[in-house]
C-alpha positions in Angstrom: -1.5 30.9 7.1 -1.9 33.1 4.0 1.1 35.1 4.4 4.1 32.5 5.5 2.2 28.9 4.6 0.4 29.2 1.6 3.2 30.9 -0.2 4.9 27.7 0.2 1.9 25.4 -1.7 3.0 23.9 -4.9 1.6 25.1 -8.0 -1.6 23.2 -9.8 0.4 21.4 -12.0 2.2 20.0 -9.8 0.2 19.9 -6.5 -0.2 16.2 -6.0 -1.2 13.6 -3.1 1.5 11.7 -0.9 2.8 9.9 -3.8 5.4 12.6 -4.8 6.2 13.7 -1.4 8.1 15.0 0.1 9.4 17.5 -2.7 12.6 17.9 -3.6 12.9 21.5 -3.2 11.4 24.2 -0.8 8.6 26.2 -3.2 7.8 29.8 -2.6 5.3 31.7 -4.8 5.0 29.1 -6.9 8.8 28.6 -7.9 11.2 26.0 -6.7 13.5 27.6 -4.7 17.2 26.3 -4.4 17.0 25.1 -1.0 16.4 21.7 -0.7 14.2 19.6 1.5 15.3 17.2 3.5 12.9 14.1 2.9 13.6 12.4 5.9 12.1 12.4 9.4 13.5 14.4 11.9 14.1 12.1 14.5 15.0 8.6 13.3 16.2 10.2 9.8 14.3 7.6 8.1 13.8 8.6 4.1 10.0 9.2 3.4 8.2 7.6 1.2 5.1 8.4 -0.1 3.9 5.8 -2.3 4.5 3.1 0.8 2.6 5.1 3.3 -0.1 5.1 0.9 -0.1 1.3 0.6 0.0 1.3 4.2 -3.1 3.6 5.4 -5.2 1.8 2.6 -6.0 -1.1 4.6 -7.9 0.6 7.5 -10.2 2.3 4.9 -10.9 -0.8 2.9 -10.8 -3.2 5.6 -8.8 -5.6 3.3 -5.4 -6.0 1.8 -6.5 -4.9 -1.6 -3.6 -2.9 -3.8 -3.3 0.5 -5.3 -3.4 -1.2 -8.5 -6.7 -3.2 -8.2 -8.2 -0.2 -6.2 -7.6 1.9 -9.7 -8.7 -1.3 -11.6 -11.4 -1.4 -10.1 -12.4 2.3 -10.6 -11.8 1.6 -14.5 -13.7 -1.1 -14.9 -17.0 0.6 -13.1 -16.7 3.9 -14.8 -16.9 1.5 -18.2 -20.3 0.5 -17.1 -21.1 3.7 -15.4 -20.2 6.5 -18.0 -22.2 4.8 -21.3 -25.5 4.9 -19.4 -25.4 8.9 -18.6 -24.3 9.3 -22.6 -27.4 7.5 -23.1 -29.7 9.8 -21.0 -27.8 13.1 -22.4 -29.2 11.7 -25.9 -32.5 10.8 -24.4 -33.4 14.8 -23.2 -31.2 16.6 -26.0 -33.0 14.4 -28.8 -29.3 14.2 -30.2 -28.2 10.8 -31.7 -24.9 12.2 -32.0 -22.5 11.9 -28.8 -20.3 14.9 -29.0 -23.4 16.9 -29.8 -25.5 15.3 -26.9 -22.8 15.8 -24.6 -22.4 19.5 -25.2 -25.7 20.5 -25.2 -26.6 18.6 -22.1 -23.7 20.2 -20.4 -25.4 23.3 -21.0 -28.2 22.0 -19.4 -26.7 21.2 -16.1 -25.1 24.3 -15.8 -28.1 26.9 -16.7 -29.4 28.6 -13.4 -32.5 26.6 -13.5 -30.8 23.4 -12.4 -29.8 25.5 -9.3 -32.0 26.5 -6.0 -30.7 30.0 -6.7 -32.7 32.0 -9.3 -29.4 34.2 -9.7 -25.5 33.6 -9.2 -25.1 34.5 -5.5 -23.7 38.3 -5.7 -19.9 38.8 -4.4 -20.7 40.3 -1.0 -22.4 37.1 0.1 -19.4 34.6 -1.0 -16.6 36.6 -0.1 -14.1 36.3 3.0 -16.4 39.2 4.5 -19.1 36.8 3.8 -17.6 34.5 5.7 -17.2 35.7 9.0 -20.7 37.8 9.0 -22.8 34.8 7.8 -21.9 32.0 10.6 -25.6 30.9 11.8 -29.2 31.2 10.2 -29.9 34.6 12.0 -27.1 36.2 10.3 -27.0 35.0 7.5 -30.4 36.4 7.0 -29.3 39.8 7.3 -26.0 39.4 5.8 -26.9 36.8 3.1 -30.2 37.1 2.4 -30.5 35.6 -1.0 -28.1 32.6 0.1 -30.7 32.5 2.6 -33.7 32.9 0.1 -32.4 29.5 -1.7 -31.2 27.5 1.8 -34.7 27.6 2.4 -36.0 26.4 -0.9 -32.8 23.9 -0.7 -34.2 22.1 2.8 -37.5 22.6 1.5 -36.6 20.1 -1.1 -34.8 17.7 0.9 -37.8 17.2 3.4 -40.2 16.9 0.2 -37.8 13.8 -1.0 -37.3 12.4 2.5 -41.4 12.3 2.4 -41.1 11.2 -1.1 -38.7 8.0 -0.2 -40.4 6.9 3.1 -43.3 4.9 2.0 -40.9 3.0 -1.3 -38.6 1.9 1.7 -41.8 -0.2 3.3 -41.4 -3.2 1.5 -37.5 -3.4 1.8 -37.2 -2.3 5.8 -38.6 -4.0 8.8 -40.4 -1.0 10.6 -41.4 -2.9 13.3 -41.2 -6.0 15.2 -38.2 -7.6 17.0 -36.4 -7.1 13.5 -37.1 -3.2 13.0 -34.0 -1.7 11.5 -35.6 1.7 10.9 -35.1 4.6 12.9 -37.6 6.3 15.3 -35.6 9.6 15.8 -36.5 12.2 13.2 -34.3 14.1 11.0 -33.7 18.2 10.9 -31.9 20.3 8.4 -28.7 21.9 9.7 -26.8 24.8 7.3 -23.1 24.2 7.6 -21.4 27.8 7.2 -18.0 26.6 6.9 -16.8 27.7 3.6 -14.5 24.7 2.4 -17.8 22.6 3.2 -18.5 21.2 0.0 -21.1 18.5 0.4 -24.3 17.4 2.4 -23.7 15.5 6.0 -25.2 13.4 8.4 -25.2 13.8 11.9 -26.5 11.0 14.3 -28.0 11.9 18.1 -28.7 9.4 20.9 -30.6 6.7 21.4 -33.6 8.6 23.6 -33.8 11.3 20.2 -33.8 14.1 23.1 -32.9 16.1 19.8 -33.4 15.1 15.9 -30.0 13.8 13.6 -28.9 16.5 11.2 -29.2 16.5 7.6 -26.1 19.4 6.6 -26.4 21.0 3.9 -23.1 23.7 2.6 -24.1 27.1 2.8 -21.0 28.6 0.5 -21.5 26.5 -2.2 -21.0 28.8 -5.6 -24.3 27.1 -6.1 -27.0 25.3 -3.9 -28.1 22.3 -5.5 -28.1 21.4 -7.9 -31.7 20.2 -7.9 -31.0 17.1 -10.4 -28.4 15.2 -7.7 -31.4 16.0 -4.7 -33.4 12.4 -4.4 -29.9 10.4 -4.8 -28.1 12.4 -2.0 -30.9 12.6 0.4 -31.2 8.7 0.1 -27.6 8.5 0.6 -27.8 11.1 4.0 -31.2 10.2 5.1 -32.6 7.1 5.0 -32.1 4.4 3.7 -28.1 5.5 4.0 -26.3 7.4 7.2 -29.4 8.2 9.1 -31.1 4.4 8.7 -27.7 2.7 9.1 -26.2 5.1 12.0 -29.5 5.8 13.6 -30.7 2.8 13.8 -27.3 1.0 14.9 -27.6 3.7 18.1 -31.5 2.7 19.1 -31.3 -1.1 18.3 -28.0 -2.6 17.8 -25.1 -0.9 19.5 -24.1 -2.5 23.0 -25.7 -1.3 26.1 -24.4 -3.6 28.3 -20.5 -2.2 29.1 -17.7 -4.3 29.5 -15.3 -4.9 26.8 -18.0 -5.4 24.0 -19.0 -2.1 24.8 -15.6 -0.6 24.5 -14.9 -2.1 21.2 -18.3 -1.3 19.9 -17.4 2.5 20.9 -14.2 2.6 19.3 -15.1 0.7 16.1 -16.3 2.1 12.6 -15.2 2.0 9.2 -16.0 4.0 6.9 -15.6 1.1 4.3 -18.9 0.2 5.8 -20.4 3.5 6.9 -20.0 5.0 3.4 -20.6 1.6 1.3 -23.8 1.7 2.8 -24.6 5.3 1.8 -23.9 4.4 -2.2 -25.4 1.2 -1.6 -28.8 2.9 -0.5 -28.2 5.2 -3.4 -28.1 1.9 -6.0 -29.4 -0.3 -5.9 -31.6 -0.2 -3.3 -33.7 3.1 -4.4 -31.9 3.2 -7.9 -33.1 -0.7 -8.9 -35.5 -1.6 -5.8 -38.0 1.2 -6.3 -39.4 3.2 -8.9 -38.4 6.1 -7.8 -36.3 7.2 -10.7 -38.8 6.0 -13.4 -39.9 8.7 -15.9 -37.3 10.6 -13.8 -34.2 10.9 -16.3 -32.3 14.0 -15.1 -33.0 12.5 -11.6 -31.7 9.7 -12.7 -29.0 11.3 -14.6 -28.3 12.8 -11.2 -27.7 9.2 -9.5 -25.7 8.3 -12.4 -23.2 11.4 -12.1 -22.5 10.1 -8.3 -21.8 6.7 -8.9 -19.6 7.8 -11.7 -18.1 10.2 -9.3 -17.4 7.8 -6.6 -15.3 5.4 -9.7 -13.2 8.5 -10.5 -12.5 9.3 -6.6 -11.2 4.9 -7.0 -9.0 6.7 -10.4 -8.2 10.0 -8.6 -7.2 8.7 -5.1 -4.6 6.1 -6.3 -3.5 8.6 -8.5 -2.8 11.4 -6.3 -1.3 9.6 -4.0 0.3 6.5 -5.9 0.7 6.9 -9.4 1.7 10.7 -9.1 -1.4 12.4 -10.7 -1.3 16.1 -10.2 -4.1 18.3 -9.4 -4.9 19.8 -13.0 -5.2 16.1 -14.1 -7.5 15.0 -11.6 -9.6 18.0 -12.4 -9.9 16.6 -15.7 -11.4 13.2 -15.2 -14.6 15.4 -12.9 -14.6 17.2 -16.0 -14.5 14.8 -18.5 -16.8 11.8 -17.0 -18.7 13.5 -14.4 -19.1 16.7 -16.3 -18.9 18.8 -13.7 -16.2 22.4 -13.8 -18.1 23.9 -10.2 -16.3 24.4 -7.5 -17.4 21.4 -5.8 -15.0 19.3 -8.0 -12.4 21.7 -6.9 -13.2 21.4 -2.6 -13.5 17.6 -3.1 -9.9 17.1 -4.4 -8.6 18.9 -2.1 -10.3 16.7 0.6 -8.7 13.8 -1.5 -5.5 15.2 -1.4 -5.8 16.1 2.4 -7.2 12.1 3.4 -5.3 9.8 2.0 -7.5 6.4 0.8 -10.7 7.7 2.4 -12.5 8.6 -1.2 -11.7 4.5 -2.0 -14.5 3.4 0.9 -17.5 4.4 -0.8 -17.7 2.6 -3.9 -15.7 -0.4 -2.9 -17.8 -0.5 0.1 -21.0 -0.7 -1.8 -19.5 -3.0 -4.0 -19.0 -5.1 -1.1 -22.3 -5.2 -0.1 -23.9 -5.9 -3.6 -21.5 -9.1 -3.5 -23.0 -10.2 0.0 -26.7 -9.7 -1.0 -25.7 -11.8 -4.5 -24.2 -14.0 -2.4 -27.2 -14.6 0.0 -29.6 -14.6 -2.9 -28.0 -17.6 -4.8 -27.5 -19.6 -1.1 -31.4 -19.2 0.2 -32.9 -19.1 -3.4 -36.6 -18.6 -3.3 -36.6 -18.1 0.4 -34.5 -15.0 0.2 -35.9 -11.7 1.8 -34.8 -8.6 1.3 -35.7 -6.9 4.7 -34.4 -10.0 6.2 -30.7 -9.5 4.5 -30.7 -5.7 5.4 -31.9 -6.5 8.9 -28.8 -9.1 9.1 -26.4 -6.3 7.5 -27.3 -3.2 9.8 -27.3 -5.3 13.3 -23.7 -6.2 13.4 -22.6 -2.6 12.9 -18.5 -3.2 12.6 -18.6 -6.8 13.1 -17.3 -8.5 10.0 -20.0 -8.7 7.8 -18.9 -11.4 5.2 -18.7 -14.3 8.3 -22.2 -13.2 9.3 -23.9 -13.6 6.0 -22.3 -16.6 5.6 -23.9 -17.8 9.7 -26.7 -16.6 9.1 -27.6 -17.9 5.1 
C-alpha cells in the first residue's frame, strides 16, 4: 500500500470525491505523469462519469429522489440558522461584543488542553505506527499506552456519568413500559476502538435476550480524546435516546420474529437516512429543545451547536466532493471556518466522505425528516398530541415508510 498505491493518490489540492473522476492522467508522487488514464470501464468500455454515479447512489441514502443541488441548498440554508447561534454563545463566554474578536478568542478556548480528557498532548511513542500495532486491546494499551489509557478511562468515565445524567429527562418523552415501551432493557458498555483511522464514537447493537450489553465505541487514536464540550450531545446521539433507543429497542420490541418473507425483508432492510436521522434528531430537538439539559450549559451547548453545524457542512462538503468538484483543501476550509475545528478529526471525516459517496447527506436530512413528521402530527391531532405517543409510532415500523404511517396513524 505505501510503497506502490499511495504514491499514486492525488495531491490535496486536487484530491476530490467522484465528481472529477476518473483523472485524466496517471499521478505519481504527487505529479501528473504523461500517461493517461483510460476513463472507461474495462469490459463494456463505457466512459465514467462521476458526477452521474453520484446522482445515482444518492437515492438509497436519502430514500428520495432529492438532487445534488437541493441536497447543497439545503445544507446552505441550515448552516444560515445554525452558524449565528454559536457566534452568539462565543460572545456570551468571551464577554466580546465584537465578532472577529469573539471568534478568535473562543477558538482558543476550544483548543487549550483543558477542553480535552488528556491533561497533556499524547507523547509520539503512543500515536505512532509503533503505537499502532502494540496498543490493539485494553491490556496493552495499558502497558504500551499508558497515558492514552489514563484519559480512555476518564473519557468512558464521562460518558456513563451523562448516560446517567440523560436517563431520567427522557421519562416524560419515552414509554418505559407498557404495551407501548420503546425503551430498551439491554444495558450499554464502553468499548475502545484501536483502529487508527477511527475518528468518531459508535454504536453497536446485541440481541434481543442482552446475553451481552450494546457498545458504546469510543476512538482510541484520536490526537485528542474528547473533547469534553461535544460529550452530552454525542452520547444522546449513541446512547439513548439515538442508536442504542432506536436500534435496541427495534431488536427487543419491533423487529419480526415470526419468519417468512416479512422476516426476510425486515433482515435485509435499513437506511441509514433513518438510522442516522434519528441520531441528530435525539441530539435536537429532543434533548436540545425537549429538556433542559443544556440550560446554564453554554459550552455544552455550544458543543451541540458545532454538530448540527457539522452535519449542514457534510450536506455542502458531500455534494461538493463528489458533484460540484470541491477538492480536499477546500472542504477542509468550511470545518474550519463554520465548525471551527483544524484537529485531525476534520481531516479522518473527509476522507470518510470522500471514500462513501452520499452517506454524510443521511443525517441531517434524515432529522429534518423527522422534525417535519412530528410538525406534521402536531398540527393534525392538536391538543391531543403526545409526544411518547409520536416516538412510539416512529421507532415501531423500523424501515417501513414512515411518512404513510404518521399519516394512518394521526
Amino acid at each position: 500500500m505505501e510503497n506502490e498505491h499511495l504514491r499514486h493518490c492525488l495531491p490535496r489540492d486536487l484530491a476530490s470525491g467522484i465528481a472529477e473522476l476518473p483523472v485524466e492522467f496517471i499521478y505519481l508522487d504527487g505529479n501528473a505523469t504523461n500517461n493517461r488514464t483510460t476513463r472507461r470501464l474495462p469490459i463494456t468500455g463505457e466512459i465514467l462519469d462521476g458526477k452521474k454515479s453520484y446522482k445515482n447512489i444518492l437515492p438509497y441514502f436519502t430514500t428520495s429522489e432529492i438532487t445534488p443541488e437541493r441536497v447543497n441548498e439545503i445544507g446552505q440554508e441550515r448552516l444560515k440558522a445554525l452558524y449565528p447561534q454559536i457566534i452568539a454563545i462565543a460572545k456570551n463566554v468571551t464577554g466580546k461584543s465584537n465578532e472577529a474578536e469573539a471568534v478568535t478568542a473562543f477558538r482558543k478556548i476550544l483548543t487549550n488542553q483543558s477542553s480535552f480528557y488528556n491533561d497533556a498532548p499524547f507523547p509520539q511513542i503512543e500515536s505512532n505506527s509503533t503505537a499502532h500495532k502494540r496498543c490493539t486491546d485494553l491490556t496493552k494499551a495499558r502497558k504500551y499506552c499508558p497515558e492514552r489509557y489514563k484519559s480512555l478511562l476518564k473519557w468512558m468515565s464521562t460518558c456513563r456519568e451523562t448516560m446517567s445524567m440523560l436517563s431520567p429527562k427522557l421519562i416524560p418523552l419515552f414509554y418505559h413500559t407498557g404495551d407501548k415501551i420503546t425503551f430498551p432493557n439491554c444495558p450499554i458498555e464502553m468499548l475502545p476502538s484501536f483502529n487508527p483511522s477511527s475518528s468518531a464514537q459508535f454504536f453497536r447493537s446485541t440481541g434481543a435476550a442482552c446475553t451481552k450489553p450494546a457498545r458504546f465505541g469510543l476512538p482510541f487514536f484520536l490526537e485528542n480524546h474528547g473533547p469534553r464540550f461535544s460529550e452530552w450531545s454525542v452520547t444522546a446521539h449513541e446512547s439513548w435516546p439515538g442508536h442504542h433507543t432506536q436500534v435496541q429497542a427495534q431488536i427487543e420490541y419491533f423487529k419480526d420474529k415470526y419468519g417468512g418473507v416479512p422476516k426476510w425483508i425486515d433482515d435485509l432492510t435499513s437506511y441509514t437516512f433513518f438510522t442516522e436521522g434519528w441520531g441528530l434528531y435525539s441530539e435536537n430537538p429532543v434533548i436540545a429543545e425537549d429538556t433542559d439539559t443544556y440550560k446554564e450549559h453554554p459550552m455544552q451547548r455550544f458543543g451541540m451547536l458545532k454538530w448540527q453545524v457539522w452535519r449542514a457542512l457534510r450536506l455542502i462538503v458531500d455534494t461538493g466532493l463528489h458533484y460540484r468538484g470541491l477538492n480536499r483543501t477546500e472542504a477542509l476550509w468550511y470545518f474550519s471556518h463554520y465548525a471551527w475545528d483544524d484537529s485531525d478529526l476534520a481531516e479522518k471525516e473527509i476522507t470518510r466522505y470522500q471514500g462513501v459517496p452520499g452517506q454524510a447527506t443521511a443525517y441531517m436530512l434524515g432529522q429534518q425528516r423527522l422534525v417535519q413528521l412530528r410538525e406534521y402530527a402536531k398540527t393534525r391531532l392538536n391538543n391531543t398530541f403526545n409526544i411518547q405517543d409520536f416516538h412510539y409510532q416512529i421507532l415501531s415500523q423500523g424501515s417501513a415508510p414512515e411518512e404513510k404511517h404518521v399519516e394512518k396513524s394521526t
